[in-house]
N, C-alpha and C positions, 0 to 999 in steps of 0.2 A: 756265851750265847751269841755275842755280838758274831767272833768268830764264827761262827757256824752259820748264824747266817747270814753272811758275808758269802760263804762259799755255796752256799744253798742258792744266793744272787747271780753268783757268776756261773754256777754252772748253768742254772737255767736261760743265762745268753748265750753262752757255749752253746745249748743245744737251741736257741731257738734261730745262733748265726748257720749252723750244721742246717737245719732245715731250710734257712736260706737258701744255702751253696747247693744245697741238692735240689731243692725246687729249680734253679736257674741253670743247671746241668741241664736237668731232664728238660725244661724248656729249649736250653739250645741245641739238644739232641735231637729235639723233634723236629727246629727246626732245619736245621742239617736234613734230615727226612725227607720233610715235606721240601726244600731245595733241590734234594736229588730226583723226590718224586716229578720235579717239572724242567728235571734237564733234559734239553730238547738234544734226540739223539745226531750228532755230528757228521756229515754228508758231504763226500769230495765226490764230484761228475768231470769226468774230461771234457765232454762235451752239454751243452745249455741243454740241450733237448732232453736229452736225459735226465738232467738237473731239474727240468721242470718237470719230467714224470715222475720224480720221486717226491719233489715237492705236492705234487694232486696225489700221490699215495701216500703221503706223511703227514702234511697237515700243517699244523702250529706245532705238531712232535718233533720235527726234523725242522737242521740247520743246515740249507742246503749250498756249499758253494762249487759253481759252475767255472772251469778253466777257460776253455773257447768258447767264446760269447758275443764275440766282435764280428758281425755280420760284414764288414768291410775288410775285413783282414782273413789274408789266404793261408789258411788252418794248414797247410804242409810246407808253410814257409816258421811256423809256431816253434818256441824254444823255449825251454820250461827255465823257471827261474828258485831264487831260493825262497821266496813269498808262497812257491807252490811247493815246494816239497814240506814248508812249515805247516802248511795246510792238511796235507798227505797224513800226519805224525800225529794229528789230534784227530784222524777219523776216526768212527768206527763204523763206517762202512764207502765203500768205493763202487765205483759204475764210472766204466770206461768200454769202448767199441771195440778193439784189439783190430786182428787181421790187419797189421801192421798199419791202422789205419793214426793209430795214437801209442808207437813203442817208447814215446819218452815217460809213458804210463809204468811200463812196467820195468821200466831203470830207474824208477822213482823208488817204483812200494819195494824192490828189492833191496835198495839200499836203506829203506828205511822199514824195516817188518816188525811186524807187531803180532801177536797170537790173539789177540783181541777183536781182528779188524777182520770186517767180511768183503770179501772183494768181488761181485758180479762183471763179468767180461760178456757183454753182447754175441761176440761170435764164436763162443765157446756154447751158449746158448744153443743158439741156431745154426748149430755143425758149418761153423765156415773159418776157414783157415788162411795161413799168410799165402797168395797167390790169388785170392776172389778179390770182385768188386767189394770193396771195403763198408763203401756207402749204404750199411745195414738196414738204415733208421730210415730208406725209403722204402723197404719190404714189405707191404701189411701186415704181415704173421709176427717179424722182429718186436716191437713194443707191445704185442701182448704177451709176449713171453717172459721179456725182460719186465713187464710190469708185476707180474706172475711171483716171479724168483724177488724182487725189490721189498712187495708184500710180504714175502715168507721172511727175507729177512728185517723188515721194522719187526714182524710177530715175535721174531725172535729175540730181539735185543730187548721189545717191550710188550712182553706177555699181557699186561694190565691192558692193555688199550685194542686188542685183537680186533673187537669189535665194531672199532672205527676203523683200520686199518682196512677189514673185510668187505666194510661198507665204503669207503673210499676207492678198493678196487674194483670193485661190481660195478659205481658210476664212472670207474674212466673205462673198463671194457664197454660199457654203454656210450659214450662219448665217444667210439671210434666207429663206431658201428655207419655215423654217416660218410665217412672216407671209402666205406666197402662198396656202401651204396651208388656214391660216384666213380667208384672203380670201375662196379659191375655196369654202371650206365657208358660210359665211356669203352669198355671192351662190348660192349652189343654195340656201340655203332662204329668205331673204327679197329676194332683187332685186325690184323692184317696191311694198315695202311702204311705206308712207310715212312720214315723216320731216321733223322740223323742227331749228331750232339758231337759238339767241341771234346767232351769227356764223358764218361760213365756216372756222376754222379746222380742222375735220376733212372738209371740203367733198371734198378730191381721194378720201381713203378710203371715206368714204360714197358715192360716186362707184361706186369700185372695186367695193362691196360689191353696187352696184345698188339704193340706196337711191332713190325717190324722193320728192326732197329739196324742200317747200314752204319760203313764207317768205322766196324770195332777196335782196327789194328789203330786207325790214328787217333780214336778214343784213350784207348791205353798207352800209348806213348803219350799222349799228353799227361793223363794223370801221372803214370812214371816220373814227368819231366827228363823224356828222352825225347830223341828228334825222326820225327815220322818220315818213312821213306818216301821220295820224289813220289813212287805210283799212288800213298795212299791219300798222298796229297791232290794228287791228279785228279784220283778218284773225286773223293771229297767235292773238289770247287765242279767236277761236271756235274756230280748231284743235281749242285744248288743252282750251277747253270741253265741247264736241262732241267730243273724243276723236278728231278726224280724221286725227292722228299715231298713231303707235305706239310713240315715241320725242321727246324735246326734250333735244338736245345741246349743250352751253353750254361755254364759256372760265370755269373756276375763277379762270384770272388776268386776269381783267376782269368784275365784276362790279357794273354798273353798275345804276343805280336799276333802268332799265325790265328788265333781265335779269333781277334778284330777283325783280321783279313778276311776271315770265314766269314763273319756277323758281316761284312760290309757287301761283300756278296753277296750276301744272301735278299740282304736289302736292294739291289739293285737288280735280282733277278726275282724280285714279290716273293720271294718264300717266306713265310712266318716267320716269327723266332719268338722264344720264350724260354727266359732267364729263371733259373734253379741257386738256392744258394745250398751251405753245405752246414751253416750254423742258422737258429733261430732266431729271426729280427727280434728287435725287440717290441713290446707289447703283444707279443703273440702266444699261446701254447702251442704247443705240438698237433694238436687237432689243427686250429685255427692257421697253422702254415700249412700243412699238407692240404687244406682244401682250398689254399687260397692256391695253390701251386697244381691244386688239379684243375681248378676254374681257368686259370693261366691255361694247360694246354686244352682244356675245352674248347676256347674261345681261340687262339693258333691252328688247333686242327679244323674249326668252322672255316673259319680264315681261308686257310689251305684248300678245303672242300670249296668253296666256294671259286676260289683261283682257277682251279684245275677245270671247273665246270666253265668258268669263262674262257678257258684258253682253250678247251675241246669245240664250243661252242663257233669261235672265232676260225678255226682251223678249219671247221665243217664248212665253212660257209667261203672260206679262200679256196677249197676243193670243188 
């Protein structure tokens, strides 16, 4: 009897150790779950601006890390290192500009692919290819499309949360809306006026605004970093001597000899000028740089209007 139960004792620790180990399984099963359920999905950007549109469409969902970011430093002088291709390897999802604007992008994800990984390209988006103005992200049509496709895919990596996702892009398409408006104010009063720039990078806005925009050859030779020929050079400095602009728009992160030489000009013959960067400063979104950079040429083309009025004025009166 003792025997018996003896073993009538042990089994019933046997089973009440079993019902331990399985209560603390299923506990850390679950919690494994609920850890998966709040893994924030992993986000590589070449460029901040982007980085920050995916972050206003992602939330506290997304992990977002931004490559060019240094508002001081000249984004086509940039060399990718192995801190970013480690980065590249744990995404699962990418947004980078293309139109050769960022190709150490895609010597990266080639050498490092994954079937996992969803890759948005800006100018595959918005039909533009290696030989356009690269500088996408000043187009107004560009980040709502690419906001568009960013949206589609968090829904896709993270079906549970659509609803946030959906409602996070309604309010950044809402949020751009007052850029259209200073666009649209801006081409009702100066479309037509003329205009110059060191380089292309505010080329698609100036665009929009109705700017007409001289100078293209030594525009594009400069972003190239080729050397612009004697005439467009000629060109160029009578512009701003002659005052045939009403504006000279320049890259603050690429200031190179003959740029200075322009901006110095340009200053001693009163034409405005007004600095464009190519990355987003910091403290700022994507909204809040683009309107602080339309306010910028607001206030240069006032400038300008106003010059031109005083030097008509002056001429009338020496006749």
């Amino acid at each position: 009897m003792k025997i018996i139960g003896s073993m009538w004792t042990e089994a019933r620790r046997a089973l009440k150790l079993s019902t331990y180990v399985a209560a603390g399984a299923a506990a850390l099963a679950l919690g494994h779950g609920a850890l998966a359920a709040e893994a924030k999905i992993p986000v590589v950007a070449a460029e901040n601006f982007y980085g920050d549109v995916v972050q206003q469409l992602g939330g506290d969902r997304v992990e977002v890390t931004s490559i060019l970011s240094n508002p001081d430093q000249d984004p086509h002088l940039f060399e990718a290192s192995p801190k970013t291709a480690r980065a590249l390897q744990h995404a699962s999802l990418v947004v980078y500009n293309g139109a050769d604007y960022d190709p150490w992008m895609a010597k990266l994800l080639a050498a490092s692919k994954s079937a996992k990984r969803t890759t948005i390209v800006a100018a595959e988006i918005v039909g533009k290819k290696s030989g356009d103005n690269p500088h996408l992200w000043y187009e107004p049509s560009t980040m709502p499309a690419v906001a568009r496709a960013v949206s589609a895919a968090l829904v896709a990596a993270d079906p549970a949360h659509k609803s946030a996702y959906d409602a996070n892009l309604a309010k950044f398409l809402d949020s751009l809306k007052p850029i259209d408006a200073k666009v649209a104010e801006l081409h009702g009063r100066y479309a037509g006026v003329p205009a110059t720039a060191t380089e292309p990078v505010f080329g698609y806005m100036s665009d929009a605004v109705g700017l007409t925009m001289r100078n293209l050859h030594f525009q594009m030779a400069t972003m190239n970093n080729t050397e612009a020929s004697a005439a467009d050079i000629a060109a160029f400095e009578r512009d701003l001597r002659e005052k045939r602009v009403r504006v000279l728009i320049y890259n603050s992160q690429a200031t190179e000899a003959l740029t200075k030489r322009m901006l110095k000009l340009a200053q001693q013959s009163k034409v405005p000028t007004m600095s464009v960067t190519e990355t987003e400063p910091a403290g700022k979104t994507y909204q809040t740089w683009m309107l602080t950079q339309l306010d910028g040429l607001s206030k240069a083309l006032a400038a300008g209007e106003a010059g031109s009025a005083s030097a008509s004025a002056t001429k009338g009166k020496t006749q």
